[in-house]
C-alpha positions as CSV (number, residue, x, y, z in Angstrom):
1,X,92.2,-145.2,13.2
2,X,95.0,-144.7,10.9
3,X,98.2,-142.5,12.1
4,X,98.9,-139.3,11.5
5,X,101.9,-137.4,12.0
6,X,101.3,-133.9,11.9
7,X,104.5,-131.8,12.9
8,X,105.4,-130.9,9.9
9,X,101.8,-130.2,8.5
10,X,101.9,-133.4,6.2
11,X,99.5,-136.2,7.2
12,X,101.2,-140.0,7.1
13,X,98.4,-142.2,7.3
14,X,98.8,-145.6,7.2
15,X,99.2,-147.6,3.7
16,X,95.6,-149.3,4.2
17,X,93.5,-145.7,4.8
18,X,95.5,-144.0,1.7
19,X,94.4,-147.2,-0.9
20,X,90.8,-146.9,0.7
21,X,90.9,-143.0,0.1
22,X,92.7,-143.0,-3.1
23,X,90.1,-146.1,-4.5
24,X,87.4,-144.3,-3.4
25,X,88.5,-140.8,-5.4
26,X,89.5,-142.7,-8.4
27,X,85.2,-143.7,-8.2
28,X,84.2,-140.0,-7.2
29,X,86.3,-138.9,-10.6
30,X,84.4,-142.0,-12.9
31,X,81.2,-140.8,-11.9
32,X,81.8,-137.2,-12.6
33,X,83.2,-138.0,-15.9
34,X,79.6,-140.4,-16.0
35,X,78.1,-136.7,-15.4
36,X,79.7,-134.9,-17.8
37,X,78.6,-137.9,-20.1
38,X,75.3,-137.5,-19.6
39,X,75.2,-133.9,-20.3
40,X,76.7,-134.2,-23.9
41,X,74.3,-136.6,-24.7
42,X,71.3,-134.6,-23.1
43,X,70.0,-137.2,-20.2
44,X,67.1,-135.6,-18.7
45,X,67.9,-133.5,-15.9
46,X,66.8,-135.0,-12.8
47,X,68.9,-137.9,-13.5
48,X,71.8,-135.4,-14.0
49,X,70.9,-133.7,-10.8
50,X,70.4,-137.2,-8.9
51,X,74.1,-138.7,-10.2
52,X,75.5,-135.3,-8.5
53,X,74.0,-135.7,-5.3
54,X,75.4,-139.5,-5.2
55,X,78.6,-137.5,-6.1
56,X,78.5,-135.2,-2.8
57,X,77.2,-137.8,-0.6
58,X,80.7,-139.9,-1.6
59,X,83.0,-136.7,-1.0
60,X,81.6,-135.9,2.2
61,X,81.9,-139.5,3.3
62,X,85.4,-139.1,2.2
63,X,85.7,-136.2,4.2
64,X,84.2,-137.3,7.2
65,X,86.4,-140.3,7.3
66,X,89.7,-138.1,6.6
67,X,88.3,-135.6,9.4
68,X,87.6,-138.3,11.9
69,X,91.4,-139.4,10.8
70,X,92.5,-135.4,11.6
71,X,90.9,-135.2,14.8
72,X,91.7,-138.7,16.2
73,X,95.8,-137.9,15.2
74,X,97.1,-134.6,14.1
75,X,94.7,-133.0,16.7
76,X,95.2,-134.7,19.8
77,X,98.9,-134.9,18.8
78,X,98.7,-130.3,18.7
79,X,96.7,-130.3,22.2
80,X,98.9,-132.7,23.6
81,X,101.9,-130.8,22.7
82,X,100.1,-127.3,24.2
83,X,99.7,-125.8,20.5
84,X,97.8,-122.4,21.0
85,X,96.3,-122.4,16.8
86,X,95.2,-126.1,17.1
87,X,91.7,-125.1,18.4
88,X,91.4,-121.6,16.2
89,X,92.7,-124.3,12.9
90,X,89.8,-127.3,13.8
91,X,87.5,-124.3,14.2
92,X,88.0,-122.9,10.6
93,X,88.1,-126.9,9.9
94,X,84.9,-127.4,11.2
95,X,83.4,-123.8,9.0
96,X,84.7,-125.1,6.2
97,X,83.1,-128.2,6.1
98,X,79.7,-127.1,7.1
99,X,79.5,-124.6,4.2
């Protein structure tokens, strides 16, 4: 799991897990310029609808991965240093990402 140093709020994950993140965004921002594509040259609307599901499936794998990332560094990193707002912060997290 990539490092992350959180004390000053500002993640510094290793080079590897940045390239992967970064390569992975530069697809998520092709396909939705695919979508918007598709609308100006009216594709049919389920295969609209089906491109941007693929689409949300890719950023929440993103954001899984980045969350595991959080949890497995910046997290245990707060606890271990007895922060009080680390468990009220990974709760809002948490609501945030389940909306």
């Amino acid at each position: 799991m990539p490092e992350c140093k959180c004390e000053t709020r500002r993640a510094h994950h290793a080079p590897e897990q940045k390239t992967r993140l970064a390569n992975r965004l530069s697809r998520i921002e092709g396909q939705v310029r695919g979508i918007r594509k598709m609308v100006e040259e009216d594709v049919y609307c389920d295969d609209i609808l089906t491109q941007i599901a693929a689409i949300k499936s890719a950023l929440n794998a993103v954001a899984q991965n980045l969350f595991a990332a959080h949890l497995n560094s910046c997290i245990v990193e707060q606890i271990r240093s007895g922060s009080d707002e680390v468990m009220a912060e990974l709760q809002q997290t948490v609501k945030r990402m389940l909306k």
